[in-house]
C-alpha positions as CSV (number, residue, x, y, z in Angstrom):
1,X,0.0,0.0,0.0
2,X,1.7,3.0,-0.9
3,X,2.5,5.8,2.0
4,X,-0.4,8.8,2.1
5,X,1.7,11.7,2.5
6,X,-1.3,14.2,2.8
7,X,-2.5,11.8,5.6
8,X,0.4,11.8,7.8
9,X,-0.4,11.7,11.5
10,X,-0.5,9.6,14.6
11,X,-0.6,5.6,12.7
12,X,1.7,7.2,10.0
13,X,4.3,8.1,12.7
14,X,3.9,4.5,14.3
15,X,5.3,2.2,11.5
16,X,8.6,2.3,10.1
17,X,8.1,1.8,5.9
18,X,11.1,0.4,5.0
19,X,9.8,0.6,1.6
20,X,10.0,4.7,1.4
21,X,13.2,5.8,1.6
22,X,13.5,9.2,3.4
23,X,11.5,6.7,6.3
24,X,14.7,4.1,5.8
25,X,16.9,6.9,6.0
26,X,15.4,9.0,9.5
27,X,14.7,5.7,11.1
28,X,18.2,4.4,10.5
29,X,19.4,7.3,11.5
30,X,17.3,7.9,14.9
31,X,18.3,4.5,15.7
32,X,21.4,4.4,14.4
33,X,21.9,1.5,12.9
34,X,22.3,0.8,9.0
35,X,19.1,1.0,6.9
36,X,20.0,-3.0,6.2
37,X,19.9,-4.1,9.7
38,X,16.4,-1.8,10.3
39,X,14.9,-3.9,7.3
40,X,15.7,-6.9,9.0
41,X,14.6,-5.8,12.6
42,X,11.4,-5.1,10.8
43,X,11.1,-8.0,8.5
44,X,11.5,-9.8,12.0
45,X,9.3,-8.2,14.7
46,X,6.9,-6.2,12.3
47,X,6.6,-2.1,11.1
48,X,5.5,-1.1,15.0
49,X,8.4,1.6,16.1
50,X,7.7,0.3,19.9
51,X,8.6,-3.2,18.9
52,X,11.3,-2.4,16.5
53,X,13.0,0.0,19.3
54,X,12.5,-3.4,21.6
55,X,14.4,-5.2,19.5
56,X,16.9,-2.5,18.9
57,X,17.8,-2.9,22.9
């Protein structure tokens, strides 16, 4: 499903779309970890930024 950017707002902000890449690049980057190893912390545990942070730990 491709990203709504006039929608943007509370879900929007909740899942990582690893699929867009200005999200693969601020994501990476707040996390700081490389936009390969976000895509497979999400492939893993799911687009949820709670769960992906989790995992992050």
């Amino acid at each position: 499903m491709a990203d709504d950017k006039s929608k943007a707002g509370g879900p929007d902000r909740d899942r990582i779309n690893v699929h867009e890449d200005y999200e693969l690049r601020d994501w990476s980057q707040k996390f700081g970890v490389t936009p390969e190893k976000l895509k497979e912390v999400v492939k893993k545990v799911g687009p949820m930024v709670t769960d992906v942070e989790k995992a992050l730990k």
